[in-house]
C-alpha positions as CSV (number, residue, x, y, z in Angstrom):
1,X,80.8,22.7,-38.9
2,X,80.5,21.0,-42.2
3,X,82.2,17.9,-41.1
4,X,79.9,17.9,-37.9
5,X,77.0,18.0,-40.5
6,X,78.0,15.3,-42.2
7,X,78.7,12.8,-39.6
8,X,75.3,13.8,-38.2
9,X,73.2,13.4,-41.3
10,X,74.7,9.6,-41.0
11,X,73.4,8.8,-37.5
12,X,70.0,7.8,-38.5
13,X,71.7,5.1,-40.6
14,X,73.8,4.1,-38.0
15,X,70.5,3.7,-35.5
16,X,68.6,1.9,-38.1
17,X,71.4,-0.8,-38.7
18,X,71.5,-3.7,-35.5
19,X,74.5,-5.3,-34.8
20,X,73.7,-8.6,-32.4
21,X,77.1,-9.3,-30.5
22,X,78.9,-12.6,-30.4
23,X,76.4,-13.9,-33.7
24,X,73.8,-14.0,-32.0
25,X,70.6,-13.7,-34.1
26,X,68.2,-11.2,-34.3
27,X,65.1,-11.4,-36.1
28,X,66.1,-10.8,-39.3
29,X,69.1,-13.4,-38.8
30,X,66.4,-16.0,-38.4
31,X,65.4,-14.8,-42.0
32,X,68.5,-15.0,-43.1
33,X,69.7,-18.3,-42.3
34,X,65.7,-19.2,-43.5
35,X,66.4,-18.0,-47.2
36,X,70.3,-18.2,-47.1
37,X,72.2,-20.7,-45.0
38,X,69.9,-23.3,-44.0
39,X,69.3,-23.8,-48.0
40,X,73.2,-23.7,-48.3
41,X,73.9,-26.6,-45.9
42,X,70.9,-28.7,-47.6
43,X,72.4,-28.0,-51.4
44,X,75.8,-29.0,-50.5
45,X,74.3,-32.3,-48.8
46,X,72.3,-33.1,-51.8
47,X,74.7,-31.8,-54.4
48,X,71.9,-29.4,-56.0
49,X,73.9,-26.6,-57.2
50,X,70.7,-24.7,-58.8
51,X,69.4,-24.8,-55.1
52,X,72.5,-23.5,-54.0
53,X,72.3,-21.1,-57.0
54,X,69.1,-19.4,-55.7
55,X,70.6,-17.9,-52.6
56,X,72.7,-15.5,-54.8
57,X,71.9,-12.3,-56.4
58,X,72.5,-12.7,-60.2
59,X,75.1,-10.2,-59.7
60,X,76.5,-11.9,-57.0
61,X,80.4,-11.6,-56.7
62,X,82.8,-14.0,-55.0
63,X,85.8,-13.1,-53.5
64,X,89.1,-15.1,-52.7
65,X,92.8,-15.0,-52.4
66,X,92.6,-15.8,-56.4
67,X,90.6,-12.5,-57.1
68,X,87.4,-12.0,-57.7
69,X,84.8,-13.7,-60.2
70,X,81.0,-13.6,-60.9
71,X,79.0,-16.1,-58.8
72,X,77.8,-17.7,-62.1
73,X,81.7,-18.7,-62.8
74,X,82.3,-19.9,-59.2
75,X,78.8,-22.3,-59.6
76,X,80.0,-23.6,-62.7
77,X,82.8,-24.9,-61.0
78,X,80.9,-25.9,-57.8
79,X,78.8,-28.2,-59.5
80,X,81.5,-29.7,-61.5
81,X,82.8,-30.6,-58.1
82,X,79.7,-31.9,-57.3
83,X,79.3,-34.3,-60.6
84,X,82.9,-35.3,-59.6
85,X,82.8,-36.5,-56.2
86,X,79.2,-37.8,-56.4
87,X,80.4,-39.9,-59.2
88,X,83.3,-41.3,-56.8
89,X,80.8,-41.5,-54.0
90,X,82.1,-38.9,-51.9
91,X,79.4,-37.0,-50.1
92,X,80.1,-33.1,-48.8
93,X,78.4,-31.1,-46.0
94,X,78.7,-27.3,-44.8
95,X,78.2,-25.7,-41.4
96,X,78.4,-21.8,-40.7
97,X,79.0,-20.0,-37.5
98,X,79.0,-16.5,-37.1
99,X,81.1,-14.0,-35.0
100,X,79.0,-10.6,-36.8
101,X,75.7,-10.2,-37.9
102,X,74.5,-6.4,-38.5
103,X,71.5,-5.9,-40.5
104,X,68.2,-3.6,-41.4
105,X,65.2,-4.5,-43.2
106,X,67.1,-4.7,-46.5
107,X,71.1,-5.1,-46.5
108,X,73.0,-7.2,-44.1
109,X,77.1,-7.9,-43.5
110,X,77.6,-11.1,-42.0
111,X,81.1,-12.4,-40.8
112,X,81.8,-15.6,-39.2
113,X,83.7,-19.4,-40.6
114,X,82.4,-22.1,-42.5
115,X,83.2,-25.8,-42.0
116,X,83.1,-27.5,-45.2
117,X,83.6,-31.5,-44.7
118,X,84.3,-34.0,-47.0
119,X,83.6,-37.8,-46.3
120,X,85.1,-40.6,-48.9
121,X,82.9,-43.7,-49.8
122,X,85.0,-45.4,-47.2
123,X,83.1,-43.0,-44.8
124,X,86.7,-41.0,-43.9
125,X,86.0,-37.3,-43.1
126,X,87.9,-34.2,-43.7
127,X,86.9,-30.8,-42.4
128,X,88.4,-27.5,-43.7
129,X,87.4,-24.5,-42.0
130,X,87.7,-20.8,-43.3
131,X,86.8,-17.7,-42.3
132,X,84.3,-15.8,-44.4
133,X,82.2,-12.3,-44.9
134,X,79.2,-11.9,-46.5
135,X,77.1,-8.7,-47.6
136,X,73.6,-9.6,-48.2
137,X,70.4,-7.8,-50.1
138,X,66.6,-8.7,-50.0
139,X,65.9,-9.1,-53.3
140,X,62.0,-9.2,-54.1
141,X,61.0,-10.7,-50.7
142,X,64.1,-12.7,-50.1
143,X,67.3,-13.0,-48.9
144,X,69.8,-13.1,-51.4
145,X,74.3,-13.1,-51.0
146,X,75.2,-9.9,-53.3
147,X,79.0,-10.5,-51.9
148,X,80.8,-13.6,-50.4
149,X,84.5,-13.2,-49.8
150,X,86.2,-16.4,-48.9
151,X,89.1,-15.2,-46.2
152,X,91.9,-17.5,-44.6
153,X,92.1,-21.1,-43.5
154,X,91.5,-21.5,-40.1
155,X,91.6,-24.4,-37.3
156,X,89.0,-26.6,-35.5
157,X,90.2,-24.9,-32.4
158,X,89.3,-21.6,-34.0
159,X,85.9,-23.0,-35.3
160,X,85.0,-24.5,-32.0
161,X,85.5,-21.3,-30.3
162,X,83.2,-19.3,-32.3
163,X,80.2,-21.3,-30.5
């Protein structure tokens, strides 16, 4: 009977959480992508790491094959990258699909693949895709990444079928 109990005290929970299938967005994935993604894509276009900055909670972790680090470490070394190929004239851009989006009013898990493509000054492009998860707050108002955890290299094939 206790165990009954217990999974029943979590069903509220469970009903207040929305999971849209296929990454399809609800309304609070049109927030989302308004505070969060959509300012991702522009910073990496512009190479304005404190914009890109903003859409993490100061306490922000990423994770990756490597380990894990403090968002504020994995910036630093972002915007070197930035200064870096700027200065050679190589221009970046990011894309995000998703394959899971399940959210409430205030915490959200996102999983889905980023395309991140780099394009030399002689205007060659190289796209690397990966697969990625995020867990998301709202933080005074906004959307903020608490948690982004980098996961495998995958293909085009496997991008373009996550439409």
């Amino acid at each position: 009977m206790i165990k009954l109990r217990s999974a029943l005290s979590l069903l509220p929970l469970w009903l207040t959480s929305a999971a849209l299938p296929d990454g399809q967005a609800g309304p609070t994935s049109a927030a989302i992508d308004a505070d969060v993604w959509n300012p991702v894509s522009v910073s990496v276009a512009k190479d304005d790491i404190a914009a890109m900055g903003r859409v993490y909670h100061p306490e922000a972790v990423l994770v990756t094959d490597q380990g894990t680090r403090p968002i504020a470490q994995a910036l630093a070394g972002w915007g070197q990258d930035m200064v870096t190929n700027k200065a050679k004239g190589i221009k970046a851009s990011v894309a995000v699909r998703f394959g899971k989006r399940q959210d409430d009013a205030t915490t959200a898990f996102e999983s889905g693949m980023f395309n991140y493509t780099v394009t030399d000054r002689a205007g060659v492009s190289k796209p690397s895709y990966r697969r990625f998860e995020a867990l998301l707050v709202k933080s005074n108002g906004k959307w903020r990444v608490l948690m982004e955890h980098q996961l495998d290299a995958v293909s085009e094939t496997a991008w373009n079928a996550l439409r």
